[in-house]
py3Dmol code that shows the C-alpha trace and the ligand (Angstrom):
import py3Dmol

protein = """\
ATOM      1  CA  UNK A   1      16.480  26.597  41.097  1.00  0.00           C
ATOM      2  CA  UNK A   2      13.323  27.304  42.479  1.00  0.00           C
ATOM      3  CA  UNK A   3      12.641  30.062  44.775  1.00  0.00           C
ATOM      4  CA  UNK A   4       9.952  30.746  47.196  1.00  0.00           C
ATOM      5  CA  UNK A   5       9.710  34.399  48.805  1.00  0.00           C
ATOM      6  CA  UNK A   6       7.238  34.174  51.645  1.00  0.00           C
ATOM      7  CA  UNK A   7       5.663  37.811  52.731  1.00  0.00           C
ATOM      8  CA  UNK A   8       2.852  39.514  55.091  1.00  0.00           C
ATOM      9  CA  UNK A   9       1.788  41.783  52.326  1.00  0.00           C
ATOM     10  CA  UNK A  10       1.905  42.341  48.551  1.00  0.00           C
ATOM     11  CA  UNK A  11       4.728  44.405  48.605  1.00  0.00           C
ATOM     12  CA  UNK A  12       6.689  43.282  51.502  1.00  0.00           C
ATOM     13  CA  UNK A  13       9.086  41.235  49.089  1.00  0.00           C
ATOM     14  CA  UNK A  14       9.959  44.074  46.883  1.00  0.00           C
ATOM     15  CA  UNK A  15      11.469  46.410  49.140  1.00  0.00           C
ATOM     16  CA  UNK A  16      14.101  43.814  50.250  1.00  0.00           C
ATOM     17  CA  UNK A  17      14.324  41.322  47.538  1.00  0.00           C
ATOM     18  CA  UNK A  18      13.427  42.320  44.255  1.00  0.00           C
ATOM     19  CA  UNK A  19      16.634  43.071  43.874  1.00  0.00           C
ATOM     20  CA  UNK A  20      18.018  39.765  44.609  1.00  0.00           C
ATOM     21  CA  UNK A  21      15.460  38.039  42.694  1.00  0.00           C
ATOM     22  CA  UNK A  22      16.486  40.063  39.639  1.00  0.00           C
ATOM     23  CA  UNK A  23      20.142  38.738  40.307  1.00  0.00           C
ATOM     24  CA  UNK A  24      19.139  35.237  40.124  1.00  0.00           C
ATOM     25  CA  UNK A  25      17.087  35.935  36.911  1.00  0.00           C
ATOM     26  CA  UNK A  26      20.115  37.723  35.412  1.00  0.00           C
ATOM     27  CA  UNK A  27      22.285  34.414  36.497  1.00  0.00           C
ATOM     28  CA  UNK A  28      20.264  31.629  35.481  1.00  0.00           C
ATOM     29  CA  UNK A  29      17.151  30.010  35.118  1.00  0.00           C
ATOM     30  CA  UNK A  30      14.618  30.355  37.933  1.00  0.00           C
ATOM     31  CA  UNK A  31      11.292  29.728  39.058  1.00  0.00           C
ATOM     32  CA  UNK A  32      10.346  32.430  41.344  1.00  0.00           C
ATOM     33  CA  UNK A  33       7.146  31.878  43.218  1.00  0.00           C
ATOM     34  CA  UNK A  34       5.916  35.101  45.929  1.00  0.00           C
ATOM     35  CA  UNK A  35       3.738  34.090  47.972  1.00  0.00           C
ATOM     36  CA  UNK A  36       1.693  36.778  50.407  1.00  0.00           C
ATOM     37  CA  UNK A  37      -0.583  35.452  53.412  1.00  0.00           C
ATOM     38  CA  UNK A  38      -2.385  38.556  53.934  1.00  0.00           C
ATOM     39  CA  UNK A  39      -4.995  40.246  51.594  1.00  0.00           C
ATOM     40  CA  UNK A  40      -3.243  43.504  52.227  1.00  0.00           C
ATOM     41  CA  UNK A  41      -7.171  44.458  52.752  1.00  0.00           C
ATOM     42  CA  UNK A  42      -6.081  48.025  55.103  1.00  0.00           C
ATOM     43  CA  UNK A  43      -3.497  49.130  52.924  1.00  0.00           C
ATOM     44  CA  UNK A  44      -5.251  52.148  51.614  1.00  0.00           C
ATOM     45  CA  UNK A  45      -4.540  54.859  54.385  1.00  0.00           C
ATOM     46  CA  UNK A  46      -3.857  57.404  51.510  1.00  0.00           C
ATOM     47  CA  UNK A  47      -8.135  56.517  50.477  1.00  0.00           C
ATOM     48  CA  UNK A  48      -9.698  55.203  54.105  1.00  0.00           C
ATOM     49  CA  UNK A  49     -13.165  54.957  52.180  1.00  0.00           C
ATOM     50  CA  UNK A  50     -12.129  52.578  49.190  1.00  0.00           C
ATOM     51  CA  UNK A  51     -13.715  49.444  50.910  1.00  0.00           C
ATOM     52  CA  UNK A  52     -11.826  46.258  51.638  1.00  0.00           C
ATOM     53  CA  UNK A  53     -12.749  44.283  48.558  1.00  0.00           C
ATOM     54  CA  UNK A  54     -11.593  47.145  46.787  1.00  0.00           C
ATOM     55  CA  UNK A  55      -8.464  47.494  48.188  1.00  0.00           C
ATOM     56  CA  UNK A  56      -7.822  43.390  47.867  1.00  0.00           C
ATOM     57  CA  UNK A  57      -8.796  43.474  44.406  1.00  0.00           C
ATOM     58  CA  UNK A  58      -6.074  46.368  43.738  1.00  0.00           C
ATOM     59  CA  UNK A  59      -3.355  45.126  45.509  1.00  0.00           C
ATOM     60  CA  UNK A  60      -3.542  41.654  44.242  1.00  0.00           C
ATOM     61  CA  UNK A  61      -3.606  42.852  40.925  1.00  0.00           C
ATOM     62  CA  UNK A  62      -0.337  45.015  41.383  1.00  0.00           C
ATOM     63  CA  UNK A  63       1.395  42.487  42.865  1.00  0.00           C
ATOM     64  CA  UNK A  64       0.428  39.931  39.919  1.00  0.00           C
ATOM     65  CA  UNK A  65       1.756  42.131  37.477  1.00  0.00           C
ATOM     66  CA  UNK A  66       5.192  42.436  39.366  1.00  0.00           C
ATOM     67  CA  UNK A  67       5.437  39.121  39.853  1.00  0.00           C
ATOM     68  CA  UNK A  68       4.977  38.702  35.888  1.00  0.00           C
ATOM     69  CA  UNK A  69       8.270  41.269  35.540  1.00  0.00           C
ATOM     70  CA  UNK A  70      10.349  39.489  37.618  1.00  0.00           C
ATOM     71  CA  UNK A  71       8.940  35.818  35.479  1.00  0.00           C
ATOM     72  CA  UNK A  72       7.187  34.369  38.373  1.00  0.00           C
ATOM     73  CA  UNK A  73       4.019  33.952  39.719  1.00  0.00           C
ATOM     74  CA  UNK A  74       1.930  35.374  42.366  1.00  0.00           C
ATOM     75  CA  UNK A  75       0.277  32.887  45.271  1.00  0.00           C
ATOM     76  CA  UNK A  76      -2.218  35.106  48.027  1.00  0.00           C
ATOM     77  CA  UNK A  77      -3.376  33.374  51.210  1.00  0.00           C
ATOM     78  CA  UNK A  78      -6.116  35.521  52.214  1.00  0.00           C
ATOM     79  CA  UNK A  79      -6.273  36.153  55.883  1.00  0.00           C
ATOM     80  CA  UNK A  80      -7.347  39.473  56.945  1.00  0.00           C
ATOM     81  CA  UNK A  81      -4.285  42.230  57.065  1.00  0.00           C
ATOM     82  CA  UNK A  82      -3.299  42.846  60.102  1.00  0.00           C
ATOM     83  CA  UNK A  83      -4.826  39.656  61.818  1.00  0.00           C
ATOM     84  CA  UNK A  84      -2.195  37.377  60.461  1.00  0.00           C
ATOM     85  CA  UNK A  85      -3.009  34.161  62.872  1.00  0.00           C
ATOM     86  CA  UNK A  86      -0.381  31.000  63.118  1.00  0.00           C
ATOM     87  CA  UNK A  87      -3.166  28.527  62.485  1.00  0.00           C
ATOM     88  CA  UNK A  88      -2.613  24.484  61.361  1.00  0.00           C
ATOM     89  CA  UNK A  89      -4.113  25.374  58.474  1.00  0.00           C
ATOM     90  CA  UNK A  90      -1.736  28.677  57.277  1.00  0.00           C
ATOM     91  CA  UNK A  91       0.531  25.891  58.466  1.00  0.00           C
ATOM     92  CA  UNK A  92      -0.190  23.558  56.047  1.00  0.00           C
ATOM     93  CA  UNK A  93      -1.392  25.912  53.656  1.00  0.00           C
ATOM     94  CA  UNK A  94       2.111  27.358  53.195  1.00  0.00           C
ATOM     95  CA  UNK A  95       3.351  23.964  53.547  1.00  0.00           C
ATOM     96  CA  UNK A  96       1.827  22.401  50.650  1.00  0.00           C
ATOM     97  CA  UNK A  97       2.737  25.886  48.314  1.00  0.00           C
ATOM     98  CA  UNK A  98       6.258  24.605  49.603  1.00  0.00           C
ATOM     99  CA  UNK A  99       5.970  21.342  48.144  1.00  0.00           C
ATOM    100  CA  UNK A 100       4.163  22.541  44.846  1.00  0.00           C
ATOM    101  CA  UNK A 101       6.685  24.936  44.226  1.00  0.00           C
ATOM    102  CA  UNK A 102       9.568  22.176  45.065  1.00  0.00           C
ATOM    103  CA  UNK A 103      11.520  24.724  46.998  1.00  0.00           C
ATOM    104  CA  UNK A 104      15.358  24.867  46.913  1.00  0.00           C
ATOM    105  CA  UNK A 105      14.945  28.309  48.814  1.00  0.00           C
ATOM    106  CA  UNK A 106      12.847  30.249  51.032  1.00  0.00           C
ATOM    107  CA  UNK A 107      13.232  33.865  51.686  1.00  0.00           C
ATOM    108  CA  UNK A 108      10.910  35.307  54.518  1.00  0.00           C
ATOM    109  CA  UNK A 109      10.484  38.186  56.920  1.00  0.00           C
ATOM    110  CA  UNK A 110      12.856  38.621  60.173  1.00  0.00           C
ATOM    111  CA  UNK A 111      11.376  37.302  63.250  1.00  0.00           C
ATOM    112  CA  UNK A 112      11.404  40.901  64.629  1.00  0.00           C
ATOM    113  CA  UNK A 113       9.842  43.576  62.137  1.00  0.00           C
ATOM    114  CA  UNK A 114       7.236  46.735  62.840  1.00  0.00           C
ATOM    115  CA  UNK A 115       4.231  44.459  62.552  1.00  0.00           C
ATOM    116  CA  UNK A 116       3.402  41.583  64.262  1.00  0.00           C
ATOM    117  CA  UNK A 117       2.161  39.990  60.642  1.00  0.00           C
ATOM    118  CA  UNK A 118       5.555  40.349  59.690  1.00  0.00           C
ATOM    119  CA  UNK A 119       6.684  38.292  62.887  1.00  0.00           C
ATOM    120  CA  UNK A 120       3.849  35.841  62.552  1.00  0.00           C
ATOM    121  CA  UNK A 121       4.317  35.524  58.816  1.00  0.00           C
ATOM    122  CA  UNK A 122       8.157  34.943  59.735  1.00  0.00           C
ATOM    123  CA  UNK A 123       7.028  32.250  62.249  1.00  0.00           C
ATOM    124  CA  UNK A 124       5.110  30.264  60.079  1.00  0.00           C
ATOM    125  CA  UNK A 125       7.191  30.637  57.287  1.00  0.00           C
ATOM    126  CA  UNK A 126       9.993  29.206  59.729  1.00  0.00           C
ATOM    127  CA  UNK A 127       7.970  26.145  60.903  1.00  0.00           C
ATOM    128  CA  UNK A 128       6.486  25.430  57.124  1.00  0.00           C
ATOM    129  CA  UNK A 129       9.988  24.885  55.819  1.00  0.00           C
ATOM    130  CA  UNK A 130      11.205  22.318  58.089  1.00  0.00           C
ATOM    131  CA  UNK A 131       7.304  20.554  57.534  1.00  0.00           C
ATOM    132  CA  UNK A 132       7.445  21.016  54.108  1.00  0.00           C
ATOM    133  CA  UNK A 133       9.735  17.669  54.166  1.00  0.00           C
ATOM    134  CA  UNK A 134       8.424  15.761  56.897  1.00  0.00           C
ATOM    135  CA  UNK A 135       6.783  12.898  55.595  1.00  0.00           C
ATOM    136  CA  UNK A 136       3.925  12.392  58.308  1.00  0.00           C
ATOM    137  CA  UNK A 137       2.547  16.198  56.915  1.00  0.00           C
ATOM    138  CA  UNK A 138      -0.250  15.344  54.488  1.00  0.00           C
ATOM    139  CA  UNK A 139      -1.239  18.113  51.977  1.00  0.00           C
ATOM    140  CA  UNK A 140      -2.120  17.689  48.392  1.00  0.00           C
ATOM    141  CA  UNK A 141       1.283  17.443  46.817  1.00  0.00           C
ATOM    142  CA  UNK A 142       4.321  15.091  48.318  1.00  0.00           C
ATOM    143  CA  UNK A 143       7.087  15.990  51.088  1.00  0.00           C
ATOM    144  CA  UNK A 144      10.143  17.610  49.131  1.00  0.00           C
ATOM    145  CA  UNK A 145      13.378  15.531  49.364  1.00  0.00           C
ATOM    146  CA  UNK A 146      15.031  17.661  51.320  1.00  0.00           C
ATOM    147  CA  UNK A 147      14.437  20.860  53.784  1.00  0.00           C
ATOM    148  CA  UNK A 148      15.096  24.287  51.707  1.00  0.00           C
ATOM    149  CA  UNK A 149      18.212  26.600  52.920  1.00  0.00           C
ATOM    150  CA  UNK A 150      16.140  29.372  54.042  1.00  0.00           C
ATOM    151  CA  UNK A 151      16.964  33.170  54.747  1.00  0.00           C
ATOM    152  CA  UNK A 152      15.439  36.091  56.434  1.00  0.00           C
ATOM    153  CA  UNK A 153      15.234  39.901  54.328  1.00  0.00           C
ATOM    154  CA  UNK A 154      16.115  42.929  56.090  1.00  0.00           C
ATOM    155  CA  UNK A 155      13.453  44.147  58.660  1.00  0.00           C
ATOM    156  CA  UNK A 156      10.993  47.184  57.630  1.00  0.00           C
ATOM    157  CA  UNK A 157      14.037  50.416  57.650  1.00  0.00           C
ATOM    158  CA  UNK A 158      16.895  47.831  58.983  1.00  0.00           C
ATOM    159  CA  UNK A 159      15.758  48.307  62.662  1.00  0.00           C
ATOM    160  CA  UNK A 160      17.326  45.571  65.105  1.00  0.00           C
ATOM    161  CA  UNK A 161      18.634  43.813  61.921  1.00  0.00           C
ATOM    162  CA  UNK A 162      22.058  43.694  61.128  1.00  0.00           C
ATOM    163  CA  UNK A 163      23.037  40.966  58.221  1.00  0.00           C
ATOM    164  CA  UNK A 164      25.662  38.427  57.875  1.00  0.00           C
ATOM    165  CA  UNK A 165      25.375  38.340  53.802  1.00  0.00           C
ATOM    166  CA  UNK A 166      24.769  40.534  50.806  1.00  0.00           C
ATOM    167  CA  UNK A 167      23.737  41.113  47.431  1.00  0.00           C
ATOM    168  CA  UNK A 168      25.096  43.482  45.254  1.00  0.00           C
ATOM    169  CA  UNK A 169      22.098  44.653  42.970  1.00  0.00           C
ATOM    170  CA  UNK A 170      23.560  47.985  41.741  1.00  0.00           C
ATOM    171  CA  UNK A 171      23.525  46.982  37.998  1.00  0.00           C
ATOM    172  CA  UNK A 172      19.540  45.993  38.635  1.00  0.00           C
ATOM    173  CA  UNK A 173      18.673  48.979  41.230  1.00  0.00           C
ATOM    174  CA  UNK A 174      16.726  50.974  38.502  1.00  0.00           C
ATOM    175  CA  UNK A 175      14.957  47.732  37.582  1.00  0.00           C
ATOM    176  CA  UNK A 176      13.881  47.516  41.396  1.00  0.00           C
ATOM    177  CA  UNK A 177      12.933  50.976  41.898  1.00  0.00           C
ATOM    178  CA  UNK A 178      10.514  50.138  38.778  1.00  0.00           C
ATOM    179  CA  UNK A 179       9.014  47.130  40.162  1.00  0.00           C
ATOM    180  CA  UNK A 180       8.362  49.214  43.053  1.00  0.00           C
ATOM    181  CA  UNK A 181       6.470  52.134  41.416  1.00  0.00           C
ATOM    182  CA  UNK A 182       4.071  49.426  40.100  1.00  0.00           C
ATOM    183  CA  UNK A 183       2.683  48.998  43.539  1.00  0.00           C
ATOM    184  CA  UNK A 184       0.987  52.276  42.876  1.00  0.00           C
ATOM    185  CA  UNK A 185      -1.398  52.071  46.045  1.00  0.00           C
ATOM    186  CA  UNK A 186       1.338  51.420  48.456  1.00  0.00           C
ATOM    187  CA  UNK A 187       3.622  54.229  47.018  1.00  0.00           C
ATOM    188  CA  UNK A 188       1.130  56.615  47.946  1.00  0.00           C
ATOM    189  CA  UNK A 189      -0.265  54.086  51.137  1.00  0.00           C
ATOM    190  CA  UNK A 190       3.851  54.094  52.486  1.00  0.00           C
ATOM    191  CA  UNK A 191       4.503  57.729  51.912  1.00  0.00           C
ATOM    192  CA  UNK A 192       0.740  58.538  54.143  1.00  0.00           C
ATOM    193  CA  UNK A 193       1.973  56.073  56.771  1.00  0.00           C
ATOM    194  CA  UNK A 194       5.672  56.407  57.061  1.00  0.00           C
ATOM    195  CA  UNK A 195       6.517  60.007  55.271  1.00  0.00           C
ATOM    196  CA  UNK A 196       8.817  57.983  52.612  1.00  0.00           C
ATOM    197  CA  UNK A 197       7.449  56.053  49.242  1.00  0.00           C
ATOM    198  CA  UNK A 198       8.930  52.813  48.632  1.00  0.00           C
ATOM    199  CA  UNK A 199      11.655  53.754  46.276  1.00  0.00           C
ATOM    200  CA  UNK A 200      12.860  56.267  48.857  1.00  0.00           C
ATOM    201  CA  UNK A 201      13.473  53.458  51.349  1.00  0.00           C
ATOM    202  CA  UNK A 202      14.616  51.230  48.651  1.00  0.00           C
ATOM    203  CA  UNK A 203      17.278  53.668  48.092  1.00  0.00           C
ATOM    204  CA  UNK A 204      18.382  54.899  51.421  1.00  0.00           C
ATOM    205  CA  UNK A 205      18.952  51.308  53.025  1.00  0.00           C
ATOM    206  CA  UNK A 206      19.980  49.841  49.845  1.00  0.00           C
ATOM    207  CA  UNK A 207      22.939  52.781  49.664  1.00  0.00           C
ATOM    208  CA  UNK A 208      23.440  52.238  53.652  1.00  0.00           C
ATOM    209  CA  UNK A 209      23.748  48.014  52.646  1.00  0.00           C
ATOM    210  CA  UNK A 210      26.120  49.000  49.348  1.00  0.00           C
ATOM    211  CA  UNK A 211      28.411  51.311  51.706  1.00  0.00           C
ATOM    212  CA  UNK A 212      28.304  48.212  54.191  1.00  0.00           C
ATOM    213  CA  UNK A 213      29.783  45.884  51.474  1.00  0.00           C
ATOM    214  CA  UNK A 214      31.622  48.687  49.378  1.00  0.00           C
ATOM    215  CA  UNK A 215      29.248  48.824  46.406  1.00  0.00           C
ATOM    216  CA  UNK A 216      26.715  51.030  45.096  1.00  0.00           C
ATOM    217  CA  UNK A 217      23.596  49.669  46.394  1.00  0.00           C
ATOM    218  CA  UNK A 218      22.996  45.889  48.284  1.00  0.00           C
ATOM    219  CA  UNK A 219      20.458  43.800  49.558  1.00  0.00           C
ATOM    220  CA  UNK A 220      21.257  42.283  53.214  1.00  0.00           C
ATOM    221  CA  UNK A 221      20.493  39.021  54.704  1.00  0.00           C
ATOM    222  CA  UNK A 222      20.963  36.623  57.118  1.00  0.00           C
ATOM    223  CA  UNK A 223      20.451  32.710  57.193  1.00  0.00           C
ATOM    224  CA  UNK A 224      18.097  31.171  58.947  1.00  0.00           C
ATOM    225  CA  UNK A 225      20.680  29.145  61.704  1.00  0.00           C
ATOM    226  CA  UNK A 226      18.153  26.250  62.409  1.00  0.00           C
ATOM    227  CA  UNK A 227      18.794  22.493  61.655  1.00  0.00           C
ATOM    228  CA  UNK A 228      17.998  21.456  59.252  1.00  0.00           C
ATOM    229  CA  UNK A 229      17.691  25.000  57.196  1.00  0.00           C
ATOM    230  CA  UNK A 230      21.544  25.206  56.472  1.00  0.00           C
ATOM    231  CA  UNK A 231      23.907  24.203  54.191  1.00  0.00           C
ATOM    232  CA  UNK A 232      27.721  25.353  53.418  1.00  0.00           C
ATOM    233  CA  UNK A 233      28.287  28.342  51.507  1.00  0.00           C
ATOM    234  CA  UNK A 234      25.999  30.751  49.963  1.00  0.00           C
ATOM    235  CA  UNK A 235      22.919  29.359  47.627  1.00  0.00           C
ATOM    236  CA  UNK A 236      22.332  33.761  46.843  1.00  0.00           C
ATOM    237  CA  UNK A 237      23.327  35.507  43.500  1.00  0.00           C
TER     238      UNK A 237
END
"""
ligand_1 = """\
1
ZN
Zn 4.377 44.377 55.268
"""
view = py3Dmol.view(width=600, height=400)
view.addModel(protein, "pdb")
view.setStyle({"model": 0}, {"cartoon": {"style": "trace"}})
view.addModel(ligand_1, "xyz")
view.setStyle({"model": 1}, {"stick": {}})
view.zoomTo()
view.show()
């Protein structure tokens, strides 16, 4: 199975996936692609004087090595943090990583999140699926057979997000906290900006999630209930 998890910024995917991507690896074999459209160029609040490039550098290399851990690659699309854009080129961009990839399922950002590059990123991601096998879409690799089943992660601390499915990841929670702690910047960048580090939120809405489904801890999500995005049953861990 191939799986594409589409985020605004280099650790978006980690705080509510990793968990569910270290299900599927436990399960079976897996091609796990994360793909990020922003440079995550202002996410260094904790050192406002490291410049850009700096920061770009850094956070693509942390989230290239957790890619690695979880077996999969890492894909950034480069527009400037915080001014994601829906452009017919991020568009088709995303599209043809789609296609590359040969997608059996996207995971993406809710439509409504704290930032509107989550919302934007969501948007895209939402459009790119459904072009990714349209045949009249030219990019450099060919339309997938078929659309992929596509679902949305939990928005940044659960606001205005209630899901309709969930993974049980207590046997891998350690494993996820770890993956977090290698996005070293955005510990200390998340903890500046929001008072919590990324393990702390891992914890506290993956606990609220577990109690939700009677487990220890749990991702949430919900399927993306757009034609032709859906298919019976579940295609999660
Ligand atoms: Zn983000």
């Amino acid at each position: 199975m191939n799986i594409v998890c589409v985020g605004a910024h280099q650790d978006d995917i980690e705080v509510n996936c990793s968990g569910t991507l270290l299900k599927y690896r436990q399960k079976g074999d897996v091609n796990i692609t994360i793909v990020v459209l922003s440079n995550g160029d202002k996410g260094s609040q904790h050192n406002p004087s490291m410049p850009y490039e700096e920061v770009t550098r850094m956070r693509n290399a942390e989230a290239t090595r957790v890619a690695e851990a979880l077996g999969g690659r890492y894909i950034c699309m480069g527009q400037p943090d915080e001014y994601i854009r829906d452009t017919d080129e991020a568009r088709n961009q995303l599209v043809d990583i789609l296609r590359e990839a040969q997608a059996d399922v996207v995971f993406t950002l809710p439509p409504v999140d704290y930032n509107t590059d989550h919302m934007v990123t969501s948007q895209i991601t939402f459009h790119a699926v459904m072009l990714a096998a349209v045949q009249t879409i030219f990019t450099d690799h060919d339309p997938l057979p078929t659309t992929p089943v596509t679902y949305y992660m939990e928005s940044v601390v659960g606001l205005e997000w209630q899901p309709t499915h969930y993974v049980d990841i207590s046997d891998v929670f350690e494993q996820k906290c770890e993956l977090l702690r290698m996005h070293t910047s955005q510990m200390l960048n998340a903890e500046r900006f929001g008072g919590l580090d990324l393990v702390k939120v891992a914890q506290i809405v993956g606990a609220y999630r577990g109690m939700q489904c009677r487990v220890e801890y749990a991702e949430g999500f919900k399927p993306v209930l757009a034609w032709p995005r859906v298919r019976p049953g579940t295609m999660l861990p």
